[in-house]
N, C-alpha and C positions, 0 to 999 in steps of 0.2 A: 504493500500500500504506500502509495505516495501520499506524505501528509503538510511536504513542505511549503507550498502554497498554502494549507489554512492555517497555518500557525497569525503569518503576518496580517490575513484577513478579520481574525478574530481580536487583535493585538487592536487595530486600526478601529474596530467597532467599538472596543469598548472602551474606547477615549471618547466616545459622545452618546450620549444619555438619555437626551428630550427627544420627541416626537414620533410620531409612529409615521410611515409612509406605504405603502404597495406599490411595489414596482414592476416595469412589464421588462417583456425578454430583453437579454444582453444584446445589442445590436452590433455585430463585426460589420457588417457593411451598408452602409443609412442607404436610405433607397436611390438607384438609376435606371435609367431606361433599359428596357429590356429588349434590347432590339434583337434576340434571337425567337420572340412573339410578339412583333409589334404593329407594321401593319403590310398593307402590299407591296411596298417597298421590298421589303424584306419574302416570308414564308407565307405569309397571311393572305388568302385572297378576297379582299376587303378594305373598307378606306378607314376603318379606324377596328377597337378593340373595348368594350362595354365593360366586360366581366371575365374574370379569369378563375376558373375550381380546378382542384387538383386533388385526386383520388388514385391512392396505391391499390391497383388490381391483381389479383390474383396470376395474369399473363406478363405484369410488365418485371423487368429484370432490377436487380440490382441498382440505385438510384434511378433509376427509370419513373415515370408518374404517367398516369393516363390526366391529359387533361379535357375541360370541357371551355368553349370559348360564347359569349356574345361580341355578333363581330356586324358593325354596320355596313352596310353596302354588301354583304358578302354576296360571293359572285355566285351565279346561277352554277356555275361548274362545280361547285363544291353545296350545294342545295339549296343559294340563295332562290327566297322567293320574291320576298318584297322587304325594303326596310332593314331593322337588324334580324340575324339571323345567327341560327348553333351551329359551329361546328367544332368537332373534336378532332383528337391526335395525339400524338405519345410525344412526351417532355421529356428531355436530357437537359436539366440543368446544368452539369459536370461540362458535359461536349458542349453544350449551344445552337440544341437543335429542337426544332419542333418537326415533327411531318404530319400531316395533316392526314385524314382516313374519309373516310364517307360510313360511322358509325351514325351520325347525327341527322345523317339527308333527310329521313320523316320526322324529326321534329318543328319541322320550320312550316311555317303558313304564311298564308296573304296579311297576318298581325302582326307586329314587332314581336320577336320571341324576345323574349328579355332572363336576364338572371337566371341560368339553366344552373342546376346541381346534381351530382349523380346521386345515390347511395353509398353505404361503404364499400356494396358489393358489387357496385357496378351493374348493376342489374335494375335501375330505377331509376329516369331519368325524372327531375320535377323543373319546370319554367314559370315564368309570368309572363300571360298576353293582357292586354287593357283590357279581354273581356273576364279574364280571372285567370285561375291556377290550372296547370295543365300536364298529366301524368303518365307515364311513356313505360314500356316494361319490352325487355328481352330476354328470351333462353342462356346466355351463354355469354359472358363477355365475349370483344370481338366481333361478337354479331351486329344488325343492325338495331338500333330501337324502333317498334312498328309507331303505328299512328296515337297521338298524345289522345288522351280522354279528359272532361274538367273534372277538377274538384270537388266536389261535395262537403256541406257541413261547415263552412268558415263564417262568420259573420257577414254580414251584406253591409256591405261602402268600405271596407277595408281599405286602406291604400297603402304604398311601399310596405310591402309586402317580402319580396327579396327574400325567396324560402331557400330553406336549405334542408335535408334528410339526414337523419343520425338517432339510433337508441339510445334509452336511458333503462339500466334494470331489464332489458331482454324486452321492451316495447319502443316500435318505432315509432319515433316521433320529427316534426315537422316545427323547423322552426323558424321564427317570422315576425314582424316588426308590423304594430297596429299604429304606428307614427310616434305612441307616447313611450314604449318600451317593446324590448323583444321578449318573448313568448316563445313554447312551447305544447303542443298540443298531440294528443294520439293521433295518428293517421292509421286505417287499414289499407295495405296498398294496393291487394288483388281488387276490393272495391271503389279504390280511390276516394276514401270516405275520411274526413276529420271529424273526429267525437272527442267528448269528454269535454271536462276544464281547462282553457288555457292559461296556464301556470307561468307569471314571471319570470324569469331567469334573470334579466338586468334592466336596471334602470340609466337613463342618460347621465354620464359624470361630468359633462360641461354643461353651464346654463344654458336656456333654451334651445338646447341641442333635440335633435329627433334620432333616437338611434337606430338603425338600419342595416340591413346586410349581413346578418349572421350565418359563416362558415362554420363547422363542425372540425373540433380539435379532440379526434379520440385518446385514449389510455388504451393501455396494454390487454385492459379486458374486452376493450371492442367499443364500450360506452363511450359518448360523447360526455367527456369532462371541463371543457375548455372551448371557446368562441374567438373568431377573429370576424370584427366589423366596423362597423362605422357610425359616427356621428355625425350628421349634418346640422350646419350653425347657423346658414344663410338662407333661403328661400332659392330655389334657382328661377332664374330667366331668362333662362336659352342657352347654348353650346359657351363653354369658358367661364361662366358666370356659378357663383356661389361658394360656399367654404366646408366642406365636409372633411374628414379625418380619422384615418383607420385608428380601431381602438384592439386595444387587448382585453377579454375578457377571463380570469382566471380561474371559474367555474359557474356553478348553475344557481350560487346564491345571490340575490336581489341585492343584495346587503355588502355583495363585493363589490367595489367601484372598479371600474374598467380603468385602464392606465391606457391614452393615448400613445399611441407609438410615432406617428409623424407628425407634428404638429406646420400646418401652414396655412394659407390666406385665400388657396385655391381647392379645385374638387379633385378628392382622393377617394376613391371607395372600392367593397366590392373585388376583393379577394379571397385570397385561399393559401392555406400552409400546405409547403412537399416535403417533411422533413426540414433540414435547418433552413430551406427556401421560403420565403415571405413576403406572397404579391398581393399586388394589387391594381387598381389603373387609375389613371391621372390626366384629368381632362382639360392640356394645356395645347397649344399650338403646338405643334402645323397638325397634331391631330390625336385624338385620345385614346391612350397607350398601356401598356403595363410597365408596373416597375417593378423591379427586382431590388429584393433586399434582402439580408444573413442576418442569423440570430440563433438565440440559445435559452428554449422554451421548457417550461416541463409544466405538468397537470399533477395535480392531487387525487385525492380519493374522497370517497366516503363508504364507511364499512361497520359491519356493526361487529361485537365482539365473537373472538373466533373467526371471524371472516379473513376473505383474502384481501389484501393491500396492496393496489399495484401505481406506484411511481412511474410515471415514464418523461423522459425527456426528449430533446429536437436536438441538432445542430450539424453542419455542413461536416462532411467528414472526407474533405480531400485527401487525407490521409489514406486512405483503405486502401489496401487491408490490415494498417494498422489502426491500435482500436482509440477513440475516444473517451477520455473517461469521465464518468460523472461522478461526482462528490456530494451527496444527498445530506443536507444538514435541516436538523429538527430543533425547533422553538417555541417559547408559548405564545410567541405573538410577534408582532413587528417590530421593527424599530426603524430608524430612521435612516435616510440612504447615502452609504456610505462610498464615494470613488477610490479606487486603486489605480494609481498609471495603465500599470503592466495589466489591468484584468478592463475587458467590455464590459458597461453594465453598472450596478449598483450592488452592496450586500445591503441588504434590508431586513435583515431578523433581530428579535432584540437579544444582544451579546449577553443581557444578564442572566436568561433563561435558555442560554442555547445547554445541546444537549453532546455532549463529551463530544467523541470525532466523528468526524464526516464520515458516511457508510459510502465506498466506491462502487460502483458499478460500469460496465461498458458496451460500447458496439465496435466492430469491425465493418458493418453495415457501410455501404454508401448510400442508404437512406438515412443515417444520423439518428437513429431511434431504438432508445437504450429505455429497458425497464427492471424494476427491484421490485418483487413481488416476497411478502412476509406475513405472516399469519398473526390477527391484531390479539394480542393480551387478553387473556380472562380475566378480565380486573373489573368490579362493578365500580372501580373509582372513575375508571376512564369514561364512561359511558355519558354523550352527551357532551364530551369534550373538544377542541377543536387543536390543533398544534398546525402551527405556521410551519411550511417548511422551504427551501429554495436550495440549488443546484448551482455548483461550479462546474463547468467544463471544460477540461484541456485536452489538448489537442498535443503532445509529448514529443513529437515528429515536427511539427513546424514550429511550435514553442507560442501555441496561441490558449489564451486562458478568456472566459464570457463565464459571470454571471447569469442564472437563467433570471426568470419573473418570481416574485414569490406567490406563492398560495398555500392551499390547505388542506389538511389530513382530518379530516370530521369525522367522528366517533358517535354512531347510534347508540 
């Protein structure tokens, strides 16, 4: 175990005392354009780029991503109909490449397809047209998706919407922005039917923000534990106009505030995590794009006693097949956020409750996605408990060190 990086980390925190903060992922590299999906110019056959989701499937390799795109203009050759329209293709972040497929040809209509997201499994595609929600199902990754079906069961006048598909607990759920917060709701998807309550998950953490566009950031057990999305600050009024801002969300409770990850004056929304990759698009001249940006993410748990506890973390792993390693530190709460030179990020647990040494764990992965799975204590003390926890990750090979985000280990 290598411990000589937390020594100086723990040394540096507890020289300051006051305030609690939550911080989101360690950012190695603040966002640029991604011109290996940007627009016709380049790979794209289309005049700009809406939306960018990114889903690890069962066929793609080794940092490989299956992605799904909203792409305006796109061209009749690849299934444009009218307006913006989907299409998909397999992502090398690593190489720099996209190629584009014709999974997506029957999703598109005479409607702006808008915010398409798969499932985990790849086997579900969901969109927004103006006239509502619209659900797409195929046999087999690889294959095509047949013709979308609407939605059922959502509230009537909904607007920004921008859903996204992911479980909680072994039920799938749909998640989605009523303009005042994003939600969560059952969907059945052989019926295409939304029931049940829809449940909170986060509230807007800038003033009169609208939050929006919630991506699905699963754990090791498959649930969606974590959100990446947006807030919007300004009203928009037309192409270039407005202030939106991806945000980090570090799990499904109301009561977490989301930590903005780019903070600017223009429209950012409307991404998706591949591993330590972290897009999104940006709606700036000569035409609205995705950007690319690195980071060092990890999600929590919630488990009751006896259960299983699964940690997992993100981060770029140019190294492989050597491993990344992550350094999983436990706390009772926050503290305040602290810089190091040498490390991306902040520490943000509080020094006076942390808990002895960092537990290591690793990937050799070129997907960057390391998990620590542990069986929670029979202690009726713990019960009802919450411990803050956050991740270092180094990279031992290039001599790269990020803080991840912090969050939480919640005890039923």
């Amino acid at each position: 175990m290598r411990t000589s990086l937390i020594a100086p980390v723990l040394a540096a925190a507890l020289l300051v005392t006051a305030g609690q903060t939550q911080t989101g992922p360690g950012i190695s590299v603040q966002g640029i354009p991604a011109w290996i999906i940007y627009t016709a110019f380049n790979v794209v056959p289309g005049t700009d780029i809406r939306n960018v989701k990114h889903v690890k499937l069962s066929n793609n390799p080794d940092g490989v991503w299956t992605t799904a795109l909203n792409v305006g203009g796109l061209a009749a050759s690849s299934g444009g109909v009218a307006g913006v329209g989907v299409l998909m293709g397999i992502f090398d972040p690593y190489n720099g490449t996209f190629i584009a497929n014709n999974e997506a040809a029957n999703l598109n209509s005479v409607e702006n397809d808008n915010y398409v997201s798969l499932s985990p499994d790849g086997l579900w595609a969901l969109l927004e047209r103006p006239s509502g929600l619209y659900l797409a199902s195929r046999a087999a990754v690889g294959m095509q998706f047949g013709t979308p079906v609407s939605v059922s069961g959502l509230s009537a006048g909904l607007i920004a919407l921008e859903p996204s598909l992911g479980p909680v607990g072994g039920q799938m759920k749909v998640f989605y922005s009523d303009a005042s917060n994003i939600l969560m709701q059952d969907i059945d998807l052989p019926s295409a039917t939304v029931s049940g309550n829809a449940v909170i998950v986060s509230n807007p953490v800038q003033l009169g923000a609208v939050p929006t566009a919630p991506s699905v950031v699963l754990g090791a057990d498959g649930d969606v534990e974590a959100l990446w999305a947006s807030e919007w600050l300004l009203p928009r009024q037309g192409p270039n106009t407005g202030d939106s801002d991806p945000v980090w969300i570090s799990d499904l409770d109301p009561s977490t505030p989301a930590v903005v990850h780019i903070q600017r004056n223009d429209w950012q929304c409307c991404g998706s995590v591949a591993g330590g990759f972290i897009y999104y698009t940006h709606e700036i001249p000569p035409a609205w794009h995705t950007m690319h940006s690195e980071g060092a993410w990890l999600v929590g748990d919630t488990e009751p006693l006896l259960g299983t506890v699964d940690i997992t973390t993100g981060a770029p792993n140019y190294s492989a097949p050597n491993p990344i390693v992550s350094y999983l530190m436990i706390s009772g709460g926050e503290g305040p956020r602290v810089p190091l030179s040498i490390i991306k990020g902040f520490f943000a647990l509080d020094a006076g409750t942390l808990a002895g040494l960092a537990i290591p764990f690793q990937t050799t992965s070129k997907d960057g996605i390391a998990s620590l799975s542990f069986t929670m204590n029979n202690d009726p003390a713990l019960m009802g408990q919450s411990f803050a926890i956050q991740a270092l990750i180094a990279d031992f090979t290039r001599l790269t060190y990020a803080f991840t985000n912090t969050s939480w280990l919640h005890i039923l």
